[in-house]
DSSP file (Angstrom, degrees, kcal/mol; ACC not computed):
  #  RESIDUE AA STRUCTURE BP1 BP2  ACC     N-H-->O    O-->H-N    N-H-->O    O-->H-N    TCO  KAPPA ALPHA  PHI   PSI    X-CA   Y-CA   Z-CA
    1    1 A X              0   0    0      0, 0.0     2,-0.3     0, 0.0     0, 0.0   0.000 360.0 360.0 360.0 157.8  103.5   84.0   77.6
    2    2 A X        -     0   0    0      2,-0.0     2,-0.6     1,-0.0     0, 0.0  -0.836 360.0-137.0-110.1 151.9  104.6   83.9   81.4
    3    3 A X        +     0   0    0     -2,-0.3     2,-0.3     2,-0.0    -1,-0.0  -0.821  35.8 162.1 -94.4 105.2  102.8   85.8   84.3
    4    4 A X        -     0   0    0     -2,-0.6     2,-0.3     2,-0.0    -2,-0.0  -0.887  30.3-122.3-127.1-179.3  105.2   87.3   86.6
    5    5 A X        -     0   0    0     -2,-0.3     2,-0.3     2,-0.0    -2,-0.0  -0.600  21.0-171.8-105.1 163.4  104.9   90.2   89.4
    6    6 A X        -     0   0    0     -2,-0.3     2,-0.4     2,-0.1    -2,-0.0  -0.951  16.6-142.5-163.6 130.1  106.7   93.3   89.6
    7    7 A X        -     0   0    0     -2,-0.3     2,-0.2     2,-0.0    -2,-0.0  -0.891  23.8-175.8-107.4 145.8  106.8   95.8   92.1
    8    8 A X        -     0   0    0     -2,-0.4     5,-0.1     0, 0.0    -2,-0.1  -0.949  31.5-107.4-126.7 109.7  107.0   99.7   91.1
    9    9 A X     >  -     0   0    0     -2,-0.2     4,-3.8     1,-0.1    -2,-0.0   0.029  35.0-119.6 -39.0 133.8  107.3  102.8   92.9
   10   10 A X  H  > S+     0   0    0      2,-0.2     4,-2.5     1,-0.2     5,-0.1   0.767 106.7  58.9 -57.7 -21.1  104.1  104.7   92.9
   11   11 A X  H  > S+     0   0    0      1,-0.3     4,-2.7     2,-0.2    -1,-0.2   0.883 116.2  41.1 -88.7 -31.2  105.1  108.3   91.0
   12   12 A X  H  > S+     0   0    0      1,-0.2     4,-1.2     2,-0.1    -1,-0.3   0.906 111.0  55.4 -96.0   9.8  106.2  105.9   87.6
   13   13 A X  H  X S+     0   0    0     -4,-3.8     4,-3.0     2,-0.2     5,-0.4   0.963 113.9  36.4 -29.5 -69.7  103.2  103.8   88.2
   14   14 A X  H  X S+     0   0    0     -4,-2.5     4,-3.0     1,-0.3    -3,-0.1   0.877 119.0  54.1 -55.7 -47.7  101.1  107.2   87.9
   15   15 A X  H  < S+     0   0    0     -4,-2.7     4,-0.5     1,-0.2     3,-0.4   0.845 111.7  43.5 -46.5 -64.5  103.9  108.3   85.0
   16   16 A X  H >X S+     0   0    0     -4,-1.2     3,-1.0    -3,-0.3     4,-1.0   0.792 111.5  56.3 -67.9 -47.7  103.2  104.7   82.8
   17   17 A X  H >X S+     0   0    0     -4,-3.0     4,-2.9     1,-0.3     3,-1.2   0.939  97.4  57.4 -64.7 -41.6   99.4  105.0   83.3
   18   18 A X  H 3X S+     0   0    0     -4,-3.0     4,-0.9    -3,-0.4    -1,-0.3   0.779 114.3  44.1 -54.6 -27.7   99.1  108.5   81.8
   19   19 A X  H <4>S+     0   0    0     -3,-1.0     5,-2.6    -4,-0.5    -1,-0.2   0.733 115.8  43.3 -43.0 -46.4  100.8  106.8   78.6
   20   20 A X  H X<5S+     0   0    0     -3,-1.2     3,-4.3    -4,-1.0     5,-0.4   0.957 118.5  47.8 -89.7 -45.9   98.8  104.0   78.7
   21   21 A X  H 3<5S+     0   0    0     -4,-2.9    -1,-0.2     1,-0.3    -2,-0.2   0.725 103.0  56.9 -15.9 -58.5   96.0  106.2   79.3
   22   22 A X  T 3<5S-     0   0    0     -4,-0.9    -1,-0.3    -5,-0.3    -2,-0.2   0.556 120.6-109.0 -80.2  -7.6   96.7  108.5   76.8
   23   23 A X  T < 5S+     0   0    0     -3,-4.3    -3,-0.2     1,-0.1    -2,-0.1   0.737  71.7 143.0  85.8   7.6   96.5  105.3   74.1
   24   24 A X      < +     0   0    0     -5,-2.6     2,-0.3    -4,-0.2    -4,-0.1   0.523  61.5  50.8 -66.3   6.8  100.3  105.4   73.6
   25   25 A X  S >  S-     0   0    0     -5,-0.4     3,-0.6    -6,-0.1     2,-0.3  -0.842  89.6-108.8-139.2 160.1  100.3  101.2   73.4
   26   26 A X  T 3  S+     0   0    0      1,-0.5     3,-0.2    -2,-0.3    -3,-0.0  -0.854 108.5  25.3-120.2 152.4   98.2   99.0   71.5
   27   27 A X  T 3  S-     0   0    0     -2,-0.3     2,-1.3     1,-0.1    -1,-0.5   0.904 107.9-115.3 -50.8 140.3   96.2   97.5   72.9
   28   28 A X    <   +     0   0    0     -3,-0.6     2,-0.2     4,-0.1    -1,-0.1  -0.479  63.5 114.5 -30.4  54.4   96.0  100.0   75.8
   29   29 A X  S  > S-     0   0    0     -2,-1.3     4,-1.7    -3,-0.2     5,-0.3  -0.971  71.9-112.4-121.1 151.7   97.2   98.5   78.8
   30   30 A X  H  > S+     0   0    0      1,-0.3     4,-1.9    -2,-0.2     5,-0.2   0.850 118.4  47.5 -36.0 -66.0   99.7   98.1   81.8
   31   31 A X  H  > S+     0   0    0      2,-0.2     4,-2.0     3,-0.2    -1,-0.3   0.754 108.9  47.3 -40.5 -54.3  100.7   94.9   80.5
   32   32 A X  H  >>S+     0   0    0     -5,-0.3     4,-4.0    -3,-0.2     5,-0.8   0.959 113.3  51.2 -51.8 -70.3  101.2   95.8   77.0
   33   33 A X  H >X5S+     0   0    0     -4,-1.7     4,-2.4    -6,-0.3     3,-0.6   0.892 109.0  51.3 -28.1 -63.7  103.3   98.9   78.1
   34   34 A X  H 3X5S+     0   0    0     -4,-1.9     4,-3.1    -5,-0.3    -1,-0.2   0.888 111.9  46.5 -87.9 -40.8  105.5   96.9   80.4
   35   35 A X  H 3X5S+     0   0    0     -4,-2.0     4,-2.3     2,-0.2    -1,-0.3   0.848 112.3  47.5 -83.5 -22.2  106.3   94.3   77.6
   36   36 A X  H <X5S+     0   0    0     -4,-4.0     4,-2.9    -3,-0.6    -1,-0.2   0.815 114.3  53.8 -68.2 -30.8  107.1   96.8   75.0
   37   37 A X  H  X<S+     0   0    0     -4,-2.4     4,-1.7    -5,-0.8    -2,-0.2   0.991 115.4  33.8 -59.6 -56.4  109.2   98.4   77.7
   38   38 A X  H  X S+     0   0    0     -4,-3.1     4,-2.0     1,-0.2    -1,-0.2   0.894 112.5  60.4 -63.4 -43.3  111.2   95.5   78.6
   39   39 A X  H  X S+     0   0    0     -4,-2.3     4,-2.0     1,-0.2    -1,-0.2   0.834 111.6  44.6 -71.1 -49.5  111.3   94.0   74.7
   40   40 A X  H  X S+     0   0    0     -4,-2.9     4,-0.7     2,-0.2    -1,-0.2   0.720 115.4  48.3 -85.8  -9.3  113.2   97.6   73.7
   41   41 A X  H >X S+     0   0    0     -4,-1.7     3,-4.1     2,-0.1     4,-0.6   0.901 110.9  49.6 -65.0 -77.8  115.7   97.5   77.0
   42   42 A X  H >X S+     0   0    0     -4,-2.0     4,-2.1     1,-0.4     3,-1.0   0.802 112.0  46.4 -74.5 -52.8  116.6   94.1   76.4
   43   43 A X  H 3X S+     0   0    0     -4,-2.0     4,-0.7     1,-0.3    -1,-0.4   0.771 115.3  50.6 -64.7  -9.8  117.5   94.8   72.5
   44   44 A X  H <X S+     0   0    0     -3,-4.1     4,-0.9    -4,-0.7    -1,-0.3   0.635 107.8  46.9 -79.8 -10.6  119.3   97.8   73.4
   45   45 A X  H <X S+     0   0    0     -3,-1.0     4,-1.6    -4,-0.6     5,-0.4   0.808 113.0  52.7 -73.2 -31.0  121.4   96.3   75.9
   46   46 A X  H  X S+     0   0    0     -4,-2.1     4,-1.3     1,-0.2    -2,-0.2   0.864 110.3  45.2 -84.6  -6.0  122.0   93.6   73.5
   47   47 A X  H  X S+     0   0    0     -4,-0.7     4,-3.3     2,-0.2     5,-0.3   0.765 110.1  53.2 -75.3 -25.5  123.2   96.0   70.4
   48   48 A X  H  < S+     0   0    0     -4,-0.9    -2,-0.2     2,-0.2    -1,-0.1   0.761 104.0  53.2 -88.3  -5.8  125.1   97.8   72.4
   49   49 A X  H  X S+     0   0    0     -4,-1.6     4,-2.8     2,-0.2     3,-0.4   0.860 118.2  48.8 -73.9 -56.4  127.0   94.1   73.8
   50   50 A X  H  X S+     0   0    0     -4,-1.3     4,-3.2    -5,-0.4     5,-0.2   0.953 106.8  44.5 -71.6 -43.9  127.4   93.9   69.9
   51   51 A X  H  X S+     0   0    0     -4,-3.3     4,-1.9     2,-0.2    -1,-0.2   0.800 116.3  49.0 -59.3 -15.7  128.7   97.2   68.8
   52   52 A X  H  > S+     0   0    0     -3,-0.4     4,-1.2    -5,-0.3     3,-0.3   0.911 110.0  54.3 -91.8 -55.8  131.3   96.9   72.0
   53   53 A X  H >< S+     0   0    0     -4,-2.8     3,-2.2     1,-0.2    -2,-0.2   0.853 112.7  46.1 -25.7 -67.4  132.1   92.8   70.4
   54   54 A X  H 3< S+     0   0    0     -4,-3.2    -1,-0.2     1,-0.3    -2,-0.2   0.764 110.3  50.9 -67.7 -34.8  132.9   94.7   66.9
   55   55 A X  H 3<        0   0    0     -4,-1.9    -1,-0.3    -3,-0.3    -2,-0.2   0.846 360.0 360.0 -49.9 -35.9  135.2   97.5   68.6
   56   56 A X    <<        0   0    0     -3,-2.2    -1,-0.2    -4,-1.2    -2,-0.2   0.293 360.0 360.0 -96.8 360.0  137.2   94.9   70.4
């Protein structure tokens, strides 16, 4: 894995922690959160790049 920084506006900081808080991630941390986050944009931007290939 790579370490990178990311800056976030404080009200979804507070939002993400009540998640993480609340045990919605395994294990239960900022870091986990943020990689599950990113890992389920990026594969929905890239199905929806595929469904638009298959219309075309």
């Amino acid at each position: 894995m790579k370490t990178i920084a990311v800056t976030i506006d404080e009200s979804t900081l507070r939002r993400m922690d009540r998640l993480v808080a609340r045990g919605d991630t395994q294990p239960g941390n900022r870091s986990a959160f943020i990689r599950r986050a990113v890992l389920d944009y990026v594969t929905r931007l890239e199905r929806v790049a595929e469904e638009d290939r298959e219309r075309e």
